[in-house]
GUFIVO-308090 format. One record per residue (C-alpha): x, y, z; residue in three letters. Coordinates in steps of 0.5 Angstrom, whole numbers, plus 2048, in hexadecimal, padded with zeros to 3 digits. Layout:
BEGIN
x: X | y: Y | z: Z | r: ALA .
...
//
This chain:
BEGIN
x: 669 | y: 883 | z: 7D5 | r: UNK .
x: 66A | y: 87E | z: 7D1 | r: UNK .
x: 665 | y: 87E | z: 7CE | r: UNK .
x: 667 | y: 886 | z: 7CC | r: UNK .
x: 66D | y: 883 | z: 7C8 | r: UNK .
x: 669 | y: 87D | z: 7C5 | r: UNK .
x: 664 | y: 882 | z: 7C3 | r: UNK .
x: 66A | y: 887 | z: 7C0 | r: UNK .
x: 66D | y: 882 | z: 7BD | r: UNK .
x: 666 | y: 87F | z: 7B9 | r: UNK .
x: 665 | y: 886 | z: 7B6 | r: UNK .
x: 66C | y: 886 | z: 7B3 | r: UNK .
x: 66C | y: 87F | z: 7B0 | r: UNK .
x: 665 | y: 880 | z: 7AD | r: UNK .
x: 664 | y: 887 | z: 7AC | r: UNK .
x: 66B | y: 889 | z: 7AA | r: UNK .
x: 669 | y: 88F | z: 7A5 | r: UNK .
x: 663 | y: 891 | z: 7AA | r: UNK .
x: 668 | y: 891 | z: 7B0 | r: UNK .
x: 66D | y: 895 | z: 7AC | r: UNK .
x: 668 | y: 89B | z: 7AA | r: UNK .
x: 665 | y: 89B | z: 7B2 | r: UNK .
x: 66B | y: 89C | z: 7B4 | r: UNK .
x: 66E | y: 8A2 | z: 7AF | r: UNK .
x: 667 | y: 8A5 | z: 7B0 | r: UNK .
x: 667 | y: 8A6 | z: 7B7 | r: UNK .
x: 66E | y: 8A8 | z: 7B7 | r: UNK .
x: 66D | y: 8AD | z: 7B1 | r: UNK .
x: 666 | y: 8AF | z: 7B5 | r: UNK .
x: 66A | y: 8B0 | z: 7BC | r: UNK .
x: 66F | y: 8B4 | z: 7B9 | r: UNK .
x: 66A | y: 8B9 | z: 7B6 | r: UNK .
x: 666 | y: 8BA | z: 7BD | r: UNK .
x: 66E | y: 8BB | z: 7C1 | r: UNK .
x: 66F | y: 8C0 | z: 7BB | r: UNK .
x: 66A | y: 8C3 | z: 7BB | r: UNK .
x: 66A | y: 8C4 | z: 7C3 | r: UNK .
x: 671 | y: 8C7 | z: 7C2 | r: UNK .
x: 66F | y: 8CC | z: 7BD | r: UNK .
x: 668 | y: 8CD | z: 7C1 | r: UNK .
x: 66C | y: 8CF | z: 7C8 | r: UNK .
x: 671 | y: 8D3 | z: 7C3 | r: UNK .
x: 66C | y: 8D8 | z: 7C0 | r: UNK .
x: 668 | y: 8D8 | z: 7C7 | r: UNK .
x: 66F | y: 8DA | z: 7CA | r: UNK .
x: 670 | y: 8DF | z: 7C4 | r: UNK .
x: 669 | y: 8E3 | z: 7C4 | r: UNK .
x: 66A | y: 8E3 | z: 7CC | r: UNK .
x: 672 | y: 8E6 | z: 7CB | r: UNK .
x: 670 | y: 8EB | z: 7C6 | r: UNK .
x: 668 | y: 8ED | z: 7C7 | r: UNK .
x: 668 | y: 8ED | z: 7CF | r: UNK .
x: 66F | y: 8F1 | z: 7D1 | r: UNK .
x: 66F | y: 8EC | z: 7D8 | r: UNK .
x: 66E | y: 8F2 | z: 7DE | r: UNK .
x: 674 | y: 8F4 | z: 7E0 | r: UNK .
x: 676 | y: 8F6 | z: 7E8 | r: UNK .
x: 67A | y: 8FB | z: 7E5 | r: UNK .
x: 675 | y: 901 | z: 7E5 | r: UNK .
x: 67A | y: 905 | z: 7E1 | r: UNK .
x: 67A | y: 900 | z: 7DC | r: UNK .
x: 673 | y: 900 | z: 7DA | r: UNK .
x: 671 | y: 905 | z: 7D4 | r: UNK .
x: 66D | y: 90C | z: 7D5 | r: UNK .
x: 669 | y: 910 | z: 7D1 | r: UNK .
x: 66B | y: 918 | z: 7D1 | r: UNK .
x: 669 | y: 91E | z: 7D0 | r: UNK .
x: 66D | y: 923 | z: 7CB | r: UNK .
x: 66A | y: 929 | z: 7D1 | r: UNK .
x: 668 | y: 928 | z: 7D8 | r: UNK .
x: 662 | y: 92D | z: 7DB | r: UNK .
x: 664 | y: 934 | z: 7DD | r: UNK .
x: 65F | y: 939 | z: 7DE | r: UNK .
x: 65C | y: 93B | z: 7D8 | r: UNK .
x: 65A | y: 934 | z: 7D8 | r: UNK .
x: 656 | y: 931 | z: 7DD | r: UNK .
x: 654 | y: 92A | z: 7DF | r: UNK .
x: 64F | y: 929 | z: 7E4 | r: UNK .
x: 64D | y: 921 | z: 7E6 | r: UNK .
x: 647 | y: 922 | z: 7E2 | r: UNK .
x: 64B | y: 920 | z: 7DC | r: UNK .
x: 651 | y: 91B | z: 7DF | r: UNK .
x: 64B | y: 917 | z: 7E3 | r: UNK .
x: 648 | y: 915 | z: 7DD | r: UNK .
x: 64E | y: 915 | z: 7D9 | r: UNK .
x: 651 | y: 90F | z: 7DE | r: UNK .
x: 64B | y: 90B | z: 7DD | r: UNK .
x: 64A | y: 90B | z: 7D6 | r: UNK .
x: 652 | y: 90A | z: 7D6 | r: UNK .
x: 650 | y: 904 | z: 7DB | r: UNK .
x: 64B | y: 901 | z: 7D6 | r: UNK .
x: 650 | y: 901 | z: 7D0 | r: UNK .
x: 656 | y: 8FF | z: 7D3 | r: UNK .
x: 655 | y: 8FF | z: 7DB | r: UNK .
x: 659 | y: 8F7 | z: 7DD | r: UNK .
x: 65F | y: 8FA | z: 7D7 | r: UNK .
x: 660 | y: 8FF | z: 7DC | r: UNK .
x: 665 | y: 900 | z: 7E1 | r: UNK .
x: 663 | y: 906 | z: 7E5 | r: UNK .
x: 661 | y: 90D | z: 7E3 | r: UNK .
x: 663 | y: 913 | z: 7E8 | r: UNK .
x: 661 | y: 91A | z: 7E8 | r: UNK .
x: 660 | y: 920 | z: 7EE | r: UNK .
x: 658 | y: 922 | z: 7EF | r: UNK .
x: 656 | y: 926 | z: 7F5 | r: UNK .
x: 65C | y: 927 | z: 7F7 | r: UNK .
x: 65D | y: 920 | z: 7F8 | r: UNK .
x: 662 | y: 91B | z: 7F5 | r: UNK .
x: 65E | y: 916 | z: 7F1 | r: UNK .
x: 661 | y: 90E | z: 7EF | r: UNK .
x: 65B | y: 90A | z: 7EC | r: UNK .
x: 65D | y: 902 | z: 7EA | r: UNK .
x: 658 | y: 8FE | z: 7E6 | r: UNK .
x: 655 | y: 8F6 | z: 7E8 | r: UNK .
x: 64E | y: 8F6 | z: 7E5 | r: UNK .
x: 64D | y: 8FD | z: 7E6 | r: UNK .
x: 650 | y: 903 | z: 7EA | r: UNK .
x: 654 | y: 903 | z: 7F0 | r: UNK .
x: 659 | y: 907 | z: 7F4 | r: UNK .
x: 660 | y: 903 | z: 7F3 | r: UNK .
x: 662 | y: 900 | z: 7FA | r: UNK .
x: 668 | y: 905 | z: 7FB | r: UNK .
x: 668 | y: 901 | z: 802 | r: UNK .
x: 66C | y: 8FD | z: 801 | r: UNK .
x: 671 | y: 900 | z: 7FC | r: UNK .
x: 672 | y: 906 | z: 802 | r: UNK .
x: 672 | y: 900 | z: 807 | r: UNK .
x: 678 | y: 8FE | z: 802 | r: UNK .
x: 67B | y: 904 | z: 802 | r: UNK .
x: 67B | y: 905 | z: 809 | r: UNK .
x: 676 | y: 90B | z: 809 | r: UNK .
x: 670 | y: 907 | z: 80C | r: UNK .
x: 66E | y: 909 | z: 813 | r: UNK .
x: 667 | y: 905 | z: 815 | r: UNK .
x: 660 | y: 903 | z: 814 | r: UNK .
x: 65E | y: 901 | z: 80D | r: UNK .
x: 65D | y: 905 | z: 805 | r: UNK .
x: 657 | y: 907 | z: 801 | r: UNK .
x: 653 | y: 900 | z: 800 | r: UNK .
x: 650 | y: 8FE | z: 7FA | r: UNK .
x: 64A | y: 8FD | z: 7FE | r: UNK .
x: 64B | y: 904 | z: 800 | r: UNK .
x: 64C | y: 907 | z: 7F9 | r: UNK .
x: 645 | y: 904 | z: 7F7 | r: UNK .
x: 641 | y: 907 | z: 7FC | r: UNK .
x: 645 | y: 90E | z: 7FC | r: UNK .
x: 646 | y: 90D | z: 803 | r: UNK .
x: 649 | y: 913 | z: 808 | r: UNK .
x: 64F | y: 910 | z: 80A | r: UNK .
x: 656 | y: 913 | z: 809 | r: UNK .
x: 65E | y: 912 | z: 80A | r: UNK .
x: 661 | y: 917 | z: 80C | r: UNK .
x: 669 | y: 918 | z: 80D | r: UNK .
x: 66A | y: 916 | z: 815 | r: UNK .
x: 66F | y: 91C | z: 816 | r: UNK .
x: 668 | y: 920 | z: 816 | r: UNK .
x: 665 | y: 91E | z: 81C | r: UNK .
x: 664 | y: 921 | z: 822 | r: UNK .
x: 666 | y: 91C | z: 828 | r: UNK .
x: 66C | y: 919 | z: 823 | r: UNK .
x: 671 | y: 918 | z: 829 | r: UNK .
x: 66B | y: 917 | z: 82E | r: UNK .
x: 668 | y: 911 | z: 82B | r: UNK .
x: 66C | y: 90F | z: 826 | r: UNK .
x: 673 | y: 910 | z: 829 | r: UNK .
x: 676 | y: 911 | z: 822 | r: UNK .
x: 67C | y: 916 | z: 821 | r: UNK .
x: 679 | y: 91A | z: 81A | r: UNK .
x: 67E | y: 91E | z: 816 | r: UNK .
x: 681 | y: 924 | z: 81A | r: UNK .
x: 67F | y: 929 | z: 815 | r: UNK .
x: 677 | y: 927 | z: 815 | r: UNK .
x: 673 | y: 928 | z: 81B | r: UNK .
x: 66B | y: 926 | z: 81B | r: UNK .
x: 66A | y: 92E | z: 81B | r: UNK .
x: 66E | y: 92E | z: 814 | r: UNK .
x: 667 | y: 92A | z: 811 | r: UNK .
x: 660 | y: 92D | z: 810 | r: UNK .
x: 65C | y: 928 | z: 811 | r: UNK .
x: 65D | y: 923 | z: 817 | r: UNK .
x: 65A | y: 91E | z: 81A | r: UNK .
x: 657 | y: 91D | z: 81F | r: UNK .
x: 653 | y: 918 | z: 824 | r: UNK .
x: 64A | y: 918 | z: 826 | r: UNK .
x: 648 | y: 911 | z: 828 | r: UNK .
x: 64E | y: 90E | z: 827 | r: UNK .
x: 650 | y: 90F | z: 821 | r: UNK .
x: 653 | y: 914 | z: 81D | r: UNK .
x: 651 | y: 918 | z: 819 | r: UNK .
x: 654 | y: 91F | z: 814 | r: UNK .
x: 64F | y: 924 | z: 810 | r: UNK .
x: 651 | y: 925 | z: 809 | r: UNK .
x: 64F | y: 92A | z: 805 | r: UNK .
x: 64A | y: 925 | z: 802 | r: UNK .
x: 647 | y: 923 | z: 809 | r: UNK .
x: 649 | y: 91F | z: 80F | r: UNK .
x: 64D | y: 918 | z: 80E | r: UNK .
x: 64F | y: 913 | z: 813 | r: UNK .
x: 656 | y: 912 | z: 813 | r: UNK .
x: 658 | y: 90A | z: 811 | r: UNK .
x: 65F | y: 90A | z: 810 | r: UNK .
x: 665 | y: 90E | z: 811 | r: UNK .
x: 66C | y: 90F | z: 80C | r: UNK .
x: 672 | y: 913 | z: 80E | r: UNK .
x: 673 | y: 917 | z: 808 | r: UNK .
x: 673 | y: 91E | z: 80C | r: UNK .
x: 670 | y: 922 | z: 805 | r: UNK .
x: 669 | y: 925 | z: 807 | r: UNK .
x: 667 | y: 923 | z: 800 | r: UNK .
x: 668 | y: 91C | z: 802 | r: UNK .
x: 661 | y: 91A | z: 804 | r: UNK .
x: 65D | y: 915 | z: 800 | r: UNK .
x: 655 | y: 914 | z: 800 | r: UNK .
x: 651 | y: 911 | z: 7FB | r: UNK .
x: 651 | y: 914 | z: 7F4 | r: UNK .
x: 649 | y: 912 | z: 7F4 | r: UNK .
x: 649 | y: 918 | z: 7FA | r: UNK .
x: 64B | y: 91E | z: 7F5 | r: UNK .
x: 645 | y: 922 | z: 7F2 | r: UNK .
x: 645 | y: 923 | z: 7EB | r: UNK .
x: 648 | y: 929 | z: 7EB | r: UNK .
x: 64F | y: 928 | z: 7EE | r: UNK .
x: 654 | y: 92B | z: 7EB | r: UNK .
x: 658 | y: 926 | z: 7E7 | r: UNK .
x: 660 | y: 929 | z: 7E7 | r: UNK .
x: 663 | y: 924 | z: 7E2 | r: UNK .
x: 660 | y: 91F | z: 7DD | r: UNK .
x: 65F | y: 919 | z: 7DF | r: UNK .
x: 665 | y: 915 | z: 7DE | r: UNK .
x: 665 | y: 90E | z: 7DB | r: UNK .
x: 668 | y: 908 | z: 7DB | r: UNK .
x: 668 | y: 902 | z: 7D7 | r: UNK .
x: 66A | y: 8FB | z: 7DA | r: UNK .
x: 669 | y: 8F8 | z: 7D4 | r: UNK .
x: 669 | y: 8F8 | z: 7CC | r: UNK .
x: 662 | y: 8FA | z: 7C9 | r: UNK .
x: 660 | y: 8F8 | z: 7C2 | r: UNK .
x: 65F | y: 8FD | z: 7BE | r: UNK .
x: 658 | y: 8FE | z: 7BE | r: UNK .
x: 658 | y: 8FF | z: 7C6 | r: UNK .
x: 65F | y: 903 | z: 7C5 | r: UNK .
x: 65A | y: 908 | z: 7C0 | r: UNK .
x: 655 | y: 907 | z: 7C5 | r: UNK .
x: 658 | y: 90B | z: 7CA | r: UNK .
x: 65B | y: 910 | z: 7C6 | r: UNK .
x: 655 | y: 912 | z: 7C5 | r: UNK .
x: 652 | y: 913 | z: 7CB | r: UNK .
x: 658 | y: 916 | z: 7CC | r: UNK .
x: 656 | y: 91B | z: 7C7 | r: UNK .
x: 64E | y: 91B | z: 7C9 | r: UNK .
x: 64F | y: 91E | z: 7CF | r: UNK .
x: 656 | y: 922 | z: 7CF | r: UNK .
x: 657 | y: 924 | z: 7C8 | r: UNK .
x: 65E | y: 924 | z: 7C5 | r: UNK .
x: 662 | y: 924 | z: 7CB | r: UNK .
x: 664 | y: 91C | z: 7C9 | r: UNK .
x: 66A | y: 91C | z: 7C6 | r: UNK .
x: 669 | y: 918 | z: 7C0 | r: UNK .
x: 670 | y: 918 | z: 7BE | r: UNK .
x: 672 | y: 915 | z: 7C4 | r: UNK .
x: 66E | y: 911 | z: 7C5 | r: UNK .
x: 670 | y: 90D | z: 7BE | r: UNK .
x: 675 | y: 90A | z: 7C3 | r: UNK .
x: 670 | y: 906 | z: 7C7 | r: UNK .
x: 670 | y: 8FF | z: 7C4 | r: UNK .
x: 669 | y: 8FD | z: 7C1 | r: UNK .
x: 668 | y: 8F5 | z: 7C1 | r: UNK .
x: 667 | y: 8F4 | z: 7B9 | r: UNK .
x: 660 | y: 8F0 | z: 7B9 | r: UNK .
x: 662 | y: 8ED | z: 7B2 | r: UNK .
x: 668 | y: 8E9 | z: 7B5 | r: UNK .
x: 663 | y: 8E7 | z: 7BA | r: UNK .
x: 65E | y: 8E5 | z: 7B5 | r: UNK .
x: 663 | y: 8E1 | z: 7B2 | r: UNK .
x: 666 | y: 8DF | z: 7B8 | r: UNK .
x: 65F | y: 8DB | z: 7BA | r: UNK .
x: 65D | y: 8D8 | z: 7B3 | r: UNK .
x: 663 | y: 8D5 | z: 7B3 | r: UNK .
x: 662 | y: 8D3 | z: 7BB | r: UNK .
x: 65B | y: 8D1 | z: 7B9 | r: UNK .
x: 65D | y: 8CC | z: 7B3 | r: UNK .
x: 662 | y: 8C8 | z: 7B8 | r: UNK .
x: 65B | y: 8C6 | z: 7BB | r: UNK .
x: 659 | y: 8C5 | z: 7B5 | r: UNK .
x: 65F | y: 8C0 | z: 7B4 | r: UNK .
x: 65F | y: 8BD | z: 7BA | r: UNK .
x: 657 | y: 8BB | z: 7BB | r: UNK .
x: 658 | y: 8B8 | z: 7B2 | r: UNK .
x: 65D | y: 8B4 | z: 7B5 | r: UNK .
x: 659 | y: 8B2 | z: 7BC | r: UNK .
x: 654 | y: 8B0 | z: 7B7 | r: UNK .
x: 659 | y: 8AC | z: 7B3 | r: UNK .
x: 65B | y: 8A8 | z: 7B8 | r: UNK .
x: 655 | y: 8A6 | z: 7BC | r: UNK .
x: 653 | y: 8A4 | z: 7B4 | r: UNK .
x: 659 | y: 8A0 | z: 7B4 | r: UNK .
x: 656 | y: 89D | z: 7BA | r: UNK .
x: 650 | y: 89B | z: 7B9 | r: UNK .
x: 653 | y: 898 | z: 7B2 | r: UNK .
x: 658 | y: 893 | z: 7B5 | r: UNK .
x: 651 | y: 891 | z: 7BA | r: UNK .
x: 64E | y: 890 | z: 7B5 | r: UNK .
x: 653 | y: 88B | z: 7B1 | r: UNK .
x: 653 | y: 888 | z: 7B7 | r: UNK .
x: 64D | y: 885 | z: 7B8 | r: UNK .
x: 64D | y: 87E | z: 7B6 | r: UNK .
x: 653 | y: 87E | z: 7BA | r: UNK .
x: 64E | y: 882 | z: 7C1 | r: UNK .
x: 649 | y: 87D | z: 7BF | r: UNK .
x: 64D | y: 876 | z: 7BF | r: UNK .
x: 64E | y: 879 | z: 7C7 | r: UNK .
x: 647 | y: 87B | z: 7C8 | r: UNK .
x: 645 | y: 873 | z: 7C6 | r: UNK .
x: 64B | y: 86F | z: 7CA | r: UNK .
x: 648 | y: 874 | z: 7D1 | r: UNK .
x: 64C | y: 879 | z: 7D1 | r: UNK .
x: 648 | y: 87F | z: 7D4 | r: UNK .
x: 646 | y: 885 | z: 7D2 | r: UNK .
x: 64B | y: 889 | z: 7D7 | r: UNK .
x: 650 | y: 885 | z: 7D6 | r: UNK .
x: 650 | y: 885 | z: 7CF | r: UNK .
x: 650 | y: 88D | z: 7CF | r: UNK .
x: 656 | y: 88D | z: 7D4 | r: UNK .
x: 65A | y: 889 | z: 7CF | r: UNK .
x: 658 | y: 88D | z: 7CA | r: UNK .
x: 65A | y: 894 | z: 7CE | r: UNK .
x: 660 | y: 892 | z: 7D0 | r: UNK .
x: 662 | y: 891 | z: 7C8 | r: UNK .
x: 660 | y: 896 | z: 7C5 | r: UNK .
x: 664 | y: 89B | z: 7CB | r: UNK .
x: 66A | y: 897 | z: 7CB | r: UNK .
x: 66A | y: 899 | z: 7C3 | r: UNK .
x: 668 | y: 8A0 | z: 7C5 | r: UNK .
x: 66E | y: 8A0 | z: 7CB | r: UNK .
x: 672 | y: 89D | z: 7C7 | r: UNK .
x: 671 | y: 8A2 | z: 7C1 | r: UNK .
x: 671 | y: 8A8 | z: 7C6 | r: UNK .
x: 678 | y: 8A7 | z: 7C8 | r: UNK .
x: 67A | y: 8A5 | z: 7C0 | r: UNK .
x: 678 | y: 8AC | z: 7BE | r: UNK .
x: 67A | y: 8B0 | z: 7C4 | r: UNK .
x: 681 | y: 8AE | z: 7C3 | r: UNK .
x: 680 | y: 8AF | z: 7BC | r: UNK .
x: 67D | y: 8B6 | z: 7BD | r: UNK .
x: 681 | y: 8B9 | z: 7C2 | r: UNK .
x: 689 | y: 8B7 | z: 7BF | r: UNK .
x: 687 | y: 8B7 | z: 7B8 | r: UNK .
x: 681 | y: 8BB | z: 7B6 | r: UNK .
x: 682 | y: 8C0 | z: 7BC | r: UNK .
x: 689 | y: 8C3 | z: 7BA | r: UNK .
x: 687 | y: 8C5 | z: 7B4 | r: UNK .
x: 681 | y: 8C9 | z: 7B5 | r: UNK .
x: 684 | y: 8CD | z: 7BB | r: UNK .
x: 686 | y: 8D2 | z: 7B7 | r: UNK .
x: 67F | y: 8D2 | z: 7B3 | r: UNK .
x: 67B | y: 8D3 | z: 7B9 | r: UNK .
x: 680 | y: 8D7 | z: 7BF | r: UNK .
x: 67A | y: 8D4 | z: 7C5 | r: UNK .
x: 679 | y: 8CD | z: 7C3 | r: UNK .
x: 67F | y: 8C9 | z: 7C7 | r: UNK .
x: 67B | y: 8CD | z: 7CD | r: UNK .
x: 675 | y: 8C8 | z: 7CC | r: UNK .
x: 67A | y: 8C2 | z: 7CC | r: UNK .
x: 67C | y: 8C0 | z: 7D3 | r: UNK .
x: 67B | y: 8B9 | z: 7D6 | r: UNK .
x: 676 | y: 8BD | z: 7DB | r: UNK .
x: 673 | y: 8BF | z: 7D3 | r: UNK .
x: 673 | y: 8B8 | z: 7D0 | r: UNK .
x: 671 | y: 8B4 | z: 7D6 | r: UNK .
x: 66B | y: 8B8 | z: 7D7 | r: UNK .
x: 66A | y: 8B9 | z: 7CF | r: UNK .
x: 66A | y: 8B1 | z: 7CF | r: UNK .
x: 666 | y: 8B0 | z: 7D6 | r: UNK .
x: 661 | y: 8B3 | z: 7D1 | r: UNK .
x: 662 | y: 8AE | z: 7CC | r: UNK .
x: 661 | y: 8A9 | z: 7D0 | r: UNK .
x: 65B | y: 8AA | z: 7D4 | r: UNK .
x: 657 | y: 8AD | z: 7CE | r: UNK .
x: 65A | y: 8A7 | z: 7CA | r: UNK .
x: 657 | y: 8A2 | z: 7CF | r: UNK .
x: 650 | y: 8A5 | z: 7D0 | r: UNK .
x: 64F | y: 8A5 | z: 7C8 | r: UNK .
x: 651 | y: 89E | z: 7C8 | r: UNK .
x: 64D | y: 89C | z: 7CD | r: UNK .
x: 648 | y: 89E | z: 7CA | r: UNK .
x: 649 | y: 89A | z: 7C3 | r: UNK .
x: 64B | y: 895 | z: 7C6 | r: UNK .
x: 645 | y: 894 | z: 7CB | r: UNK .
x: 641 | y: 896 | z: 7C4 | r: UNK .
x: 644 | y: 890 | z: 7C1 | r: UNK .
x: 644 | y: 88A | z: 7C6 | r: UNK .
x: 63C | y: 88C | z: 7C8 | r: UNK .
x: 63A | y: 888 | z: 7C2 | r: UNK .
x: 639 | y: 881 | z: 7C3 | r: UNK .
x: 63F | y: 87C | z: 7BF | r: UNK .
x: 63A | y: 87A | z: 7BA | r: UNK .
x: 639 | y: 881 | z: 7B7 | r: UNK .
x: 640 | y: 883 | z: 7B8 | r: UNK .
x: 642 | y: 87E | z: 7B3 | r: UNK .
x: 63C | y: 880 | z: 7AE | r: UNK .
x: 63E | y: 888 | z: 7AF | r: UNK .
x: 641 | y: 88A | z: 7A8 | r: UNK .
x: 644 | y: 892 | z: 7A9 | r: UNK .
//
């Protein structure tokens, strides 16, 4: 460690000049690279605020397309027209959508989107809701292969106080159900007008439309009572917003309500555009400044060779000689990191907040601790390797190398 000091105070004695520059040059280079990261966790926190609309638990928040008509007689829909519709909307916007609803065949239809359609898992939102009785609900998998599964209300089911001993609505019976369920190689089956179901699950909704099969099961000409209704979790950019208009329009003419739908928030692609440029030239800054320290390294390596030499040729070995010089060059860099976090954070900082409304989140101890950690362990890899590039050489060149 004394030889730390003694090293510091030499460079200070004989090169007071260079030793000041150093030193204003990478606090100045520093304080470019923590700016910078402020102003890149800004922005980024910016575009994700504006551009994503974070997916809310509350569904009635998210936003929805609507129709300035619905389907009435004179203007069938058959699932010939949604079937393709859905999936061209899936293409276009499909992680953007909360869940689509509709009633086809009779039946009650909730899709939700992960990489491709799905019945949205009301499982879990009926067990919530205190009306789930059993079993499980339509799975992906089930969706997929088009499987003859079905979920039907408990209250239809035949041997309910028998086998299931649960106390159904006085003013329902099974008899009150078309279609109920019955038991052949110990399962449970029940025939529906599209063929003959397994029956995997049970809910206590008590309305005879409350049965759930997978959508992939209804034939093409399923008769579709309303349209599709959609709901949006998160903002689209204008161009994916256009899109979905337009599909809209392909496949149910002007039934799209276009003034209503002028109130649908649409992310701005040019405050993105220039959100990113800005994000991407606080890189730029970041990596110049990068540049400029490991420069203003190898520099003072370099002045210092005669001094490394002199070492070198009274038996100092190569590994000592190249700790010696790590644990200066990072006492400069730990000492000037604290000088210019102090700096930035209770003088700089508090005049920029008000310039940049996320800057002050990227600055906490957890921030600087982790920014600086960074510092550190890509500053003592980059000296390393100049200071091994150095020292390879034997005494007698290091005192004729002229640079």
């Amino acid at each position: 460690m004394r030889y730390l000091f003694r090293n510091i105070i030499q460079f200070v004695k004989h090169s007071k000049v260079i030793f000041a520059v150093f030193v204003i040059c990478e606090i100045t280079s520093l304080m470019l690279i923590i700016f910078s990261y402020g102003i890149y966790q800004n922005y980024s926190q910016q575009v994700k605020d504006i551009a994503s609309d974070k997916p809310t638990s509350n569904e009635l928040e998210w936003k929805t397309f609507d129709f300035s008509s619905d389907i009435d007689e004179d203007n069938p829909v058959s699932n010939e027209k949604v079937l393709p519709f859905i999936y061209e909307l899936g293409e276009a916007i499909g992680d953007k959508i909360g869940e689509i609803t509709f009633n086809c065949g009779g039946y009650y239809i909730t899709l939700d989107y992960d990489n491709g359609w799905q019945m949205k898992r009301l499982g879990d939102i009926l067990m919530r809701q205190g009306e789930w009785h059993s079993g499980r609900f339509i799975s992906r998998e089930d969706y997929d292969s088009a499987a003859k599964v079905c979920v039907a209300p408990i209250e239809c089911y035949k041997e309910i106080e028998d086998e299931l001993n649960y106390d159904y609505d006085d003013e329902v019976s099974p008899k009150d159900f078309k279609y109920r369920p019955y038991d052949k190689d110990g399962k449970k089956y029940i025939d529906l007008p599209e063929g003959t179901f397994e029956v995997v699950g049970y809910t206590k909704m008590s309305s005879s439309y409350d049965y759930f099969i997978p959508y992939t099961v209804l034939p093409l000409d399923a008769k579709v009572t309303n349209l599709p209704y959609v709901q949006i979790k998160q903002i689209l950019y204008q161009k994916e917003y256009n899109k979905a208009v337009n599909i809209f329009k392909k496949y149910f003419g002007d039934r799209i309500d276009s003034d209503e739908n002028s109130d649908m928030p649409v992310y701005d692609e040019e405050v993105l555009k220039s959100f990113k440029t800005k994000m991407t030239i606080s890189i730029i800054i970041a990596i110049i400044s990068s540049i400029n320290i490991a420069a203003l390294f190898k520099f003072v390596i370099e002045i210092r060779r005669k001094q490394m030499s002199i070492f070198r040729i009274n038996g100092c070995t190569k590994n000592k000689l190249r700790r010696m010089l790590i644990l200066e060059m990072l006492f400069y860099s730990i000492v000037n990191s604290a000088v210019c976090i102090s700096i930035f954070h209770f003088v700089i900082l508090p005049r920029i907040v008000d310039m940049f409304p996320y800057i002050s989140l990227a600055y906490t101890l957890k921030g600087y601790g982790l920014l600086i950690l960074i510092y550190l362990a890509v500053t003592y890899i980059i000296q390393n390797i100049m200071i091994i590039s150095s020292i390879s050489r034997s005494p007698v060149k290091m005192l004729k190398v002229r640079r």
